[in-house]
N, C-alpha and C positions, 0 to 999 in steps of 0.2 A: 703529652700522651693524650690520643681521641677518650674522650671518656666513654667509657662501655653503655653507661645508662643512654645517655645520646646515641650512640651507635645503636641502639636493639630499638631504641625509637623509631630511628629513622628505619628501621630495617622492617618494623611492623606495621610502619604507616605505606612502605613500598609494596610489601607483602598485602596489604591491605585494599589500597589501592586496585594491585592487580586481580585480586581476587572480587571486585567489585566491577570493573571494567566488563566491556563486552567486544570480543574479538571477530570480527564481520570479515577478517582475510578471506576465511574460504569462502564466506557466503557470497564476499565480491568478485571471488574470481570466478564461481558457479554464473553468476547473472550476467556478468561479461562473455564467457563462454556460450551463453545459451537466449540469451535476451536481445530483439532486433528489432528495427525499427516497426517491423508489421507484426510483430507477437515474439512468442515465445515457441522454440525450438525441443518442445515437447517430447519429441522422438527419438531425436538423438538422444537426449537425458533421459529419457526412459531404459535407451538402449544400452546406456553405461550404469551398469551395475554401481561401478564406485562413485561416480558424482552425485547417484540416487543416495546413496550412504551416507556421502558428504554433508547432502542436506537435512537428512538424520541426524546423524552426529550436529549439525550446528543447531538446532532445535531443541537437543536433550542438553548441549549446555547451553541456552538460553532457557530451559526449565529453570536452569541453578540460579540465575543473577539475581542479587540481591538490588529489585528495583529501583526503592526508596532512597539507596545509596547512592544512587545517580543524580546528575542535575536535573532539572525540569525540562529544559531540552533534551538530554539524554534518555531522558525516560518517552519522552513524546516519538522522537525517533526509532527508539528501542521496540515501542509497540504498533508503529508501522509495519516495521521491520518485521515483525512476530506476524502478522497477520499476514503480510505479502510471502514470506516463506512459507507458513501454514498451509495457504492456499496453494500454491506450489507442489508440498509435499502430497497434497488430497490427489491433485491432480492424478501426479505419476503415479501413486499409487491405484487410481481408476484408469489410468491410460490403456488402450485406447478410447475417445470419450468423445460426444458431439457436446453436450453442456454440461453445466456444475449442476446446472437449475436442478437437471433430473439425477442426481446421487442422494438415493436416500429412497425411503417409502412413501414421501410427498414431496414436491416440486418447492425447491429452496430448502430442503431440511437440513442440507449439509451444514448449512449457514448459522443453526441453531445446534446443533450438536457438541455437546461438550466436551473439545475431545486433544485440545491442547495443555501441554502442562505448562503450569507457572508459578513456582514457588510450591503451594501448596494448596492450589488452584487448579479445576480444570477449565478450561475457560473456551466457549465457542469464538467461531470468528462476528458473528454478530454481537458477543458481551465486548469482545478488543473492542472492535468500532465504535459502536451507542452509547457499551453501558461504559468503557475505559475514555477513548479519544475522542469521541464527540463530549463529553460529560465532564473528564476530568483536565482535559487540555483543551479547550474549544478552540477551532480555528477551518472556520470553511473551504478553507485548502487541504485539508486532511479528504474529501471526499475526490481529489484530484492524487492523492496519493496512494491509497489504499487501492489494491487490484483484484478483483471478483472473477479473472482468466476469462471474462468474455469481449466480445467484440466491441460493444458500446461502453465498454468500463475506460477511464482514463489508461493511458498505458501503462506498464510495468515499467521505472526506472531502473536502468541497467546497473548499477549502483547501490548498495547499502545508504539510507540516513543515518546522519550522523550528527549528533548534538550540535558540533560548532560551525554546521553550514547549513543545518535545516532551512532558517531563513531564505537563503541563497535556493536551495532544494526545492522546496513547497513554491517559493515564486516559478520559478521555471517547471515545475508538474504545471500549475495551472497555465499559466502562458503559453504551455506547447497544447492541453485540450483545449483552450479557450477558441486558438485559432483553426483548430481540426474541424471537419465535418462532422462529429461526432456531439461536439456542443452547439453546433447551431445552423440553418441552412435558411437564407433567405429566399424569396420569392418577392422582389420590386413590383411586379404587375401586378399582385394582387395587395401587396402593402402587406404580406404577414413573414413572420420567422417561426422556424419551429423549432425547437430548443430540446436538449436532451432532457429525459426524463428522471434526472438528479434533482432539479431546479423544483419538479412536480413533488416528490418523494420527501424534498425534505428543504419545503420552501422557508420553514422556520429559520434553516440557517443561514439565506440568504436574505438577511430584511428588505429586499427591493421590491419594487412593486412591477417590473417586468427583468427579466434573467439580462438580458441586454444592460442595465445599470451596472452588474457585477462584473460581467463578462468585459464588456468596453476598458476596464481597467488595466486588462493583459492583452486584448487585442490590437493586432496591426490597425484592422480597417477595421472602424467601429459599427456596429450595430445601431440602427435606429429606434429608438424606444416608444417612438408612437405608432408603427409595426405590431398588428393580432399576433397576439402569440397560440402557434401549436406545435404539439410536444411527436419528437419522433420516437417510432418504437423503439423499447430497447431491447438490443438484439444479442439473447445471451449464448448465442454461440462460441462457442473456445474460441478463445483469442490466439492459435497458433499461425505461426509465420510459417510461409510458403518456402521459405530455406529448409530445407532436410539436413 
C-alpha cells in the first residue's frame, strides 16, 4: 500500500511547486502575436480589448510570485520579464503616443513612478533595472534585454525569458543590437564610430576603454578600437512597427 504520509508529500511539494512557478503562456502568445521585427504592433493591441486584459491579468499574477522561491536564473528572467510587460502595459494604456519620454509631468517620469506591484512592493521600472537587475543579478546583457518601447532601445524579444535558456537568450539580445545600426555606425574616412548612447549612460558596466572591445564580441565584422568614438542620439520615439 502507497503510504499516505509520502503521498500528501509529494502532493504539497507539487502543490508547491506550482504555486511558486510562473506561467508566461499568455504572455508568449501576446508577444508573438504583436512583436515584429521593426517594433511592436501597438494598435492592433490597443484595439483588442481582450489581449489588453490579457496583459493585465499576467501582471497581477506576476504581483503573487513568490520570488525568492525561484532559482537565480529564474528570478533574473522573471524580472526582465516584469519590466518588459510593465512597459508594454504603460504604453497601451497611453496609446495613442509619440514617446514614453513625455508621460508624466516631467520628461522620463514614467520611468520613476512607482507603480508596479510585487509582492508587497511597488516598484518602478527604473528600481526593476538599477536598483533589482543591474544590482542584484549583474550582467551587461541585461541592458540588451530590458525594452524602454523606443527606437534606439535594443529590441523587444518576441518571447518570454526563461531561467533555463536565459544564457542562450541574453547572448542572442546582444548579438542581434551589437550588429544593428543602432549600437554602432562607422565612418572609415574619418577613422571614427559613433556608438549608441547605452555605452555613455552606463559605461561602468562595460569596463572597456572603447564600446567597440565589448561589442566585437557578438559582432560579425568587428569594429576597430583605435577609431574616435562618437555617441549617436538616442532617439526615444516609440518603437512601433509599420505592420497595422
Amino acid at each position: 500500500m502507497f503510504p499516505f504520509r509520502l503521498y500528501f508529500a509529494i502532493l504539497f511539494c507539487s502543490v508547491t511547486a506550482w504555486a511558486n512557478s510562473v506561467d508566461y503562456s499568455e504572455y508568449d502568445r501576446l508577444l508573438k502575436a504583436y512583436v515584429d521585427e521593426d517594433g511592436v504592433r501597438y494598435q492592433a493591441w490597443h484595439d483588442n480589448e481582450a489581449d489588453v486584459e490579457a496583459l493585465n491579468t499576467f501582471l497581477e499574477e506576476a504581483a503573487k510570485v513568490d520570488v525568492p522561491s525561484l532559482s537565480k536564473e529564474e528570478q533574473k528572467a522573471f524580472y526582465i520579464n516584469l519590466y518588459n510587460a510593465a512597459m508594454l502595459q504603460i504604453v497601451l494604456e497611453k496609446y495613442p503616443l509619440k514617446s514614453v519620454k513625455y508621460i508624466g509631468l516631467m520628461p522620463f517620469s514614467i520611468f520613476k513612478k512607482e507603480r508596479i506591484p510585487q509582492g508587497d512592493q511597488l516598484l518602478s521600472l527604473d528600481m526593476i533595472e538599477k536598483g533589482i537587475l543591474l544590482k542584484e543579478y549583474f550582467d551587461p546583457r541585461i541592458h540588451f534585454a530590458v525594452n524602454c518601447a523606443s527606437e534606439s532601445c535594443p529590441p523587444l524579444r518576441n518571447e518570454p525569458f526563461v531561467g533555463e535558456k536565459l544564457e542562450q537568450q541574453l547572448d542572442e539580445q546582444t548579438r542581434k543590437f551589437a550588429n544593428s545600426r543602432h549600437a554602432a555606425r562607422t565612418n572609415k574616412r574619418y577613422r571614427k564610430t559613433a556608438y549608441s548612447e547605452l555605452f555613455k549612460w552606463y559605461q561602468d558596466d562595460f569596463p572597456v576603454s572603447n564600446p567597440a572591445e565589448y561589442l566585437n564580441q557578438y559582432r560579425e565584422k568587428p569594429l576597430d578600437p583605435s577609431f574616435g568614438v562618437l555617441w549617436i542620439r538616442y532617439d526615444w520615439s516609440l518603437n512601433e512597427s509599420n505592420k497595422h
